[in-house]
Residue frames as a rotation matrix with the C-alpha (Angstrom) as fourth column:
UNK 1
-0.642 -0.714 -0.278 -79.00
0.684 -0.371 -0.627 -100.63
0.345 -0.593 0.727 115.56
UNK 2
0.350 0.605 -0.716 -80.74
0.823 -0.564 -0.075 -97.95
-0.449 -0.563 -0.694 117.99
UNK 3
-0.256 -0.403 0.879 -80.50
0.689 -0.713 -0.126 -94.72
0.678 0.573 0.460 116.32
UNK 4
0.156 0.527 -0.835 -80.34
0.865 -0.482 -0.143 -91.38
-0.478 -0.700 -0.531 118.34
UNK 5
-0.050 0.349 0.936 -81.36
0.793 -0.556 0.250 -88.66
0.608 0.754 -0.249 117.23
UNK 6
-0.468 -0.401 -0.787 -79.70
0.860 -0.411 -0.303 -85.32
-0.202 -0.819 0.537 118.39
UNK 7
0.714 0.679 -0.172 -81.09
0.586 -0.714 -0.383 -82.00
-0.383 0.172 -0.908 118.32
UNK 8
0.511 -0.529 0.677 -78.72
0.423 -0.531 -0.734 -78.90
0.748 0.662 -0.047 116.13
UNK 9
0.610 -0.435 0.662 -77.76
-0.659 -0.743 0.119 -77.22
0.440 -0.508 -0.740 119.40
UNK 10
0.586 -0.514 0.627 -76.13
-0.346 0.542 0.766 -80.72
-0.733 -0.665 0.140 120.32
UNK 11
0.903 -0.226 0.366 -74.53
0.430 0.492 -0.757 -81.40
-0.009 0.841 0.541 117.18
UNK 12
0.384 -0.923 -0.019 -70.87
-0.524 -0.201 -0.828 -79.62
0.760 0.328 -0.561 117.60
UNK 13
0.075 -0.696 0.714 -70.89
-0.993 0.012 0.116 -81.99
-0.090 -0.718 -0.690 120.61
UNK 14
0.170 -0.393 0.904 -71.05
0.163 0.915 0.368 -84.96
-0.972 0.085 0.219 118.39
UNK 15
-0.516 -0.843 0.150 -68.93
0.350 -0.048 0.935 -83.73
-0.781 0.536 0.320 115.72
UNK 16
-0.898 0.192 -0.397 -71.08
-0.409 -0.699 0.587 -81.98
-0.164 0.689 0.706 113.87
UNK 17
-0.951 0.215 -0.222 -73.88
0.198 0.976 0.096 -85.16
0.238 0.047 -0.970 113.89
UNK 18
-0.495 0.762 0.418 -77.15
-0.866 -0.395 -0.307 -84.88
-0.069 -0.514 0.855 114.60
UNK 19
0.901 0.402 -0.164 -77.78
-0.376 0.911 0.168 -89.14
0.217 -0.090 0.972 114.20
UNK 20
-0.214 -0.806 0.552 -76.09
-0.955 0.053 -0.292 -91.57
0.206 -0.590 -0.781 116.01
UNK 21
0.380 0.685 -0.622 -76.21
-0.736 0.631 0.245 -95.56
0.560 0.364 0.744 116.14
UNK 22
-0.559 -0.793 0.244 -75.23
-0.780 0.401 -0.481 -97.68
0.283 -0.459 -0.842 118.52
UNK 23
0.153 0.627 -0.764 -76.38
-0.121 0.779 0.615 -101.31
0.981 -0.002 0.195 120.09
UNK 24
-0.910 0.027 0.414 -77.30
-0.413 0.016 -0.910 -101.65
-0.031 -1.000 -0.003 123.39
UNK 25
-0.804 0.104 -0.585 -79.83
0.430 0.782 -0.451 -103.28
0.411 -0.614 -0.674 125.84
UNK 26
0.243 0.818 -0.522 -81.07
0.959 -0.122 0.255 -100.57
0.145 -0.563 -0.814 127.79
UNK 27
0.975 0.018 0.221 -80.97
0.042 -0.993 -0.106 -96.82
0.218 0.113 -0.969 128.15
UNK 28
0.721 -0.685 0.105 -78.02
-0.304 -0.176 0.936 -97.06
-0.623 -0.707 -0.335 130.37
UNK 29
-0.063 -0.733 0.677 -76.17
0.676 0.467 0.569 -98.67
-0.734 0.494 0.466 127.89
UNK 30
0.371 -0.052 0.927 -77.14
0.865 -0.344 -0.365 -96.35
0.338 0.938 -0.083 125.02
UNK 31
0.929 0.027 0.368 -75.94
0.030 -1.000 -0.002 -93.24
0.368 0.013 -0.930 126.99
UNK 32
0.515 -0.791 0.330 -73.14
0.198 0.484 0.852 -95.26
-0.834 -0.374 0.406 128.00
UNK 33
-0.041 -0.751 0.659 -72.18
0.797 0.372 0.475 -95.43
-0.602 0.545 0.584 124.72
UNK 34
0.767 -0.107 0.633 -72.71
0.285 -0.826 -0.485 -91.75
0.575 0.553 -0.603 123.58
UNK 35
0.866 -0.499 0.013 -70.44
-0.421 -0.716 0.557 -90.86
-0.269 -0.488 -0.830 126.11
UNK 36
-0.278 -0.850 0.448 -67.59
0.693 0.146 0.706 -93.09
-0.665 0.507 0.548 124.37
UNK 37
-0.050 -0.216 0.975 -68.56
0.995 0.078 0.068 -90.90
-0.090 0.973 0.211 121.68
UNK 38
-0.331 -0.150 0.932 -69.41
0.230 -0.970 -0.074 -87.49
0.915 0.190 0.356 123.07
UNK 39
-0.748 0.090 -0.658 -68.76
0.661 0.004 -0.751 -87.24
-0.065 -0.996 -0.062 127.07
UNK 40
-0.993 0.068 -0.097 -70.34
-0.016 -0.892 -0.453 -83.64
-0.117 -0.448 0.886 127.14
UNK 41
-0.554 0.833 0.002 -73.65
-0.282 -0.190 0.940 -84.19
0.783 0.520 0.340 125.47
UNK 42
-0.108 0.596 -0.796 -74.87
0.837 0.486 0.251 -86.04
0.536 -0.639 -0.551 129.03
UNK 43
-0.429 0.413 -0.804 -74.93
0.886 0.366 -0.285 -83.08
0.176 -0.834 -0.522 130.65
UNK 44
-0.853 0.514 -0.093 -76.48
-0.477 -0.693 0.541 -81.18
0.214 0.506 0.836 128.36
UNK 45
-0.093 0.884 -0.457 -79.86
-0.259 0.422 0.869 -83.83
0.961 0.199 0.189 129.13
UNK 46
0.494 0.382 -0.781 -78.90
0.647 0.438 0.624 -84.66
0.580 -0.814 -0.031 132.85
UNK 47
0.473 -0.239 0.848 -78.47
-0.299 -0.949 -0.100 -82.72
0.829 -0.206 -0.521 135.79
UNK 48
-0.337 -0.903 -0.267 -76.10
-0.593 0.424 -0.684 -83.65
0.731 -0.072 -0.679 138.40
UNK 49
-0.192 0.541 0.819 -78.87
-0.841 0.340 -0.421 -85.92
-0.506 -0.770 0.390 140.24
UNK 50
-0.991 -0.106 -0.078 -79.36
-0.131 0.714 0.688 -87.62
-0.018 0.692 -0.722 136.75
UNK 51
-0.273 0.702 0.658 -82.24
0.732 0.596 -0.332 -86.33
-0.625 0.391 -0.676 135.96
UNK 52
0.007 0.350 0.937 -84.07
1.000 -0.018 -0.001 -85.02
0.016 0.937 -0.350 132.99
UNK 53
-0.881 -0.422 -0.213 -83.43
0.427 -0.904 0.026 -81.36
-0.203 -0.068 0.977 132.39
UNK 54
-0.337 0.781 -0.526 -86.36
0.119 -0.519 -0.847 -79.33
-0.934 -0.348 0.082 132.59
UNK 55
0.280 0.420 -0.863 -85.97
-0.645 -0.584 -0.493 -78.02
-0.712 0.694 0.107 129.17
UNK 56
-0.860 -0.217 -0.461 -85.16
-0.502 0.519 0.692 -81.37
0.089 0.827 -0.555 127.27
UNK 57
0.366 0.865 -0.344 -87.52
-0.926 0.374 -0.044 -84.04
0.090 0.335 0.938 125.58
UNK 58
-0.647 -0.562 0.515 -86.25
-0.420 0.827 0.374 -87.41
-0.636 0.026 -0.771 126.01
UNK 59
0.319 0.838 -0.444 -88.32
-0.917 0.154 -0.367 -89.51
-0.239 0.524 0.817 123.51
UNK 60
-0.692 -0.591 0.415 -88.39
-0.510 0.807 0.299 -93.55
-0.511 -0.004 -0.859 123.14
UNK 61
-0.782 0.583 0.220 -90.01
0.598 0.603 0.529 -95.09
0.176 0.545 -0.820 120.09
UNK 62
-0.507 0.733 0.454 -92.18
0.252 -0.378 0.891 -91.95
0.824 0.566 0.007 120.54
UNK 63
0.785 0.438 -0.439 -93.48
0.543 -0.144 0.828 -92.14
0.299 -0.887 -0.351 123.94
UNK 64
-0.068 -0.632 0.772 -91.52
-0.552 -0.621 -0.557 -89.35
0.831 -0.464 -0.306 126.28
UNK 65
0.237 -0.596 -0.767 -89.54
0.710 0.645 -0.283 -90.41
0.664 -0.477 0.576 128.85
UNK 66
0.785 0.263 0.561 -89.85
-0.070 -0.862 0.502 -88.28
0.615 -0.434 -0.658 132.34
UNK 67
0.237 -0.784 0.574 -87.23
-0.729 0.247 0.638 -89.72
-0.642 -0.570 -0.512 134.85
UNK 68
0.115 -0.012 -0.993 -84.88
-0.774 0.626 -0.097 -92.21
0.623 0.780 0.063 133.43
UNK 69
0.743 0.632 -0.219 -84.42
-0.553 0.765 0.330 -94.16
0.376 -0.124 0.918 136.58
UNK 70
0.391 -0.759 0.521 -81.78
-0.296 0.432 0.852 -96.81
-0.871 -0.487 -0.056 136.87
UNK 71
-0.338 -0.580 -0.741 -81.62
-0.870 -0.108 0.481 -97.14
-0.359 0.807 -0.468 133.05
UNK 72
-0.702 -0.169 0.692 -83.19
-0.133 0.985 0.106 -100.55
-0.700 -0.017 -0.714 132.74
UNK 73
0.337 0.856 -0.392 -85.79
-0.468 -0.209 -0.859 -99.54
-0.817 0.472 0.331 130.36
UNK 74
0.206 -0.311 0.928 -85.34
0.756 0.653 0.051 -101.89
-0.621 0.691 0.369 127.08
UNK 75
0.106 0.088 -0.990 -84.48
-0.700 -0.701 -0.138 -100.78
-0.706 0.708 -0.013 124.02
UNK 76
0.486 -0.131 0.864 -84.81
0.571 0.796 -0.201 -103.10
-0.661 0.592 0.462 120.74
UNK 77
-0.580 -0.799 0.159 -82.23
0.601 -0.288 0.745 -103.10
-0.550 0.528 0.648 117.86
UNK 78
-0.248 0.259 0.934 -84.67
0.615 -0.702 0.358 -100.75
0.748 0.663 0.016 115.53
UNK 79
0.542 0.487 -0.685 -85.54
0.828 -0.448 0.337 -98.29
-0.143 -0.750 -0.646 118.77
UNK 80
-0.214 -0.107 0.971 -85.43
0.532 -0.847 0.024 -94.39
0.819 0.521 0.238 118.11
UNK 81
0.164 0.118 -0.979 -84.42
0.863 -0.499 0.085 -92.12
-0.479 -0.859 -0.184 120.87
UNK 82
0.253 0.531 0.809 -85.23
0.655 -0.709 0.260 -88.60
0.712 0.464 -0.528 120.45
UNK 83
-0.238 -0.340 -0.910 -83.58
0.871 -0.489 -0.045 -85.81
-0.429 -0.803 0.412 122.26
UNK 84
0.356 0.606 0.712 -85.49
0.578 -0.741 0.342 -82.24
0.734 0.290 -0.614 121.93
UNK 85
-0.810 -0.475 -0.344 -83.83
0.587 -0.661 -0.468 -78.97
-0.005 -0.581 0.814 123.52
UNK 86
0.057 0.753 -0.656 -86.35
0.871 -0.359 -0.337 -76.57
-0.489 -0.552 -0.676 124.36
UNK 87
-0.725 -0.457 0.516 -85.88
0.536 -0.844 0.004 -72.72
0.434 0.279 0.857 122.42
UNK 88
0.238 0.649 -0.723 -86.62
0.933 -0.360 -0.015 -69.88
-0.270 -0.671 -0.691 124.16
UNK 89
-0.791 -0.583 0.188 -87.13
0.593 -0.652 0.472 -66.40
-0.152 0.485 0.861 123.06
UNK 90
-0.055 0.679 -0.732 -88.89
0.271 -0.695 -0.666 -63.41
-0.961 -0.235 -0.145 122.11
């Protein structure tokens, strides 16, 4: 299964979670299926153009992920997405 990995400041918007597993195809599908599992958490990572917030990481199998596109990027059943929130402060 694809595992995603959430960041603490997204975790009360998947029940407390901060790993997630689902099977899918391609991005689109894996964010497809967080939102059966936590609608809000998309637009905590996309803005309403659908793309990448400034201040997140997207991360696939390691490599960052700048625009996502139309979503068609594979993913294989052991593939680790990575979502990284920026902190800011003094």
């Amino acid at each position: 299964m694809i595992r995603i990995e959430f960041p603490s400041q997204l975790s009360a918007l998947v029940a407390g979670r901060t790993r997630l597993e689902v099977t899918a195809s391609n991005l689109k599908e894996v964010f497809n299926k967080i939102d059966e599992t936590a609608p809000m958490v998309r637009s905590q990572i996309f803005d309403a153009n659908g793309a990448i917030r400034q201040f997140v990481g997207l991360f696939l199998d390691e490599h960052q992920i700048h625009e996502i596109g139309d979503g068609t990027q594979p993913v294989h059943e052991d593939s680790r997405i990575l979502i990284v929130m920026a902190v800011a402060g003094g």
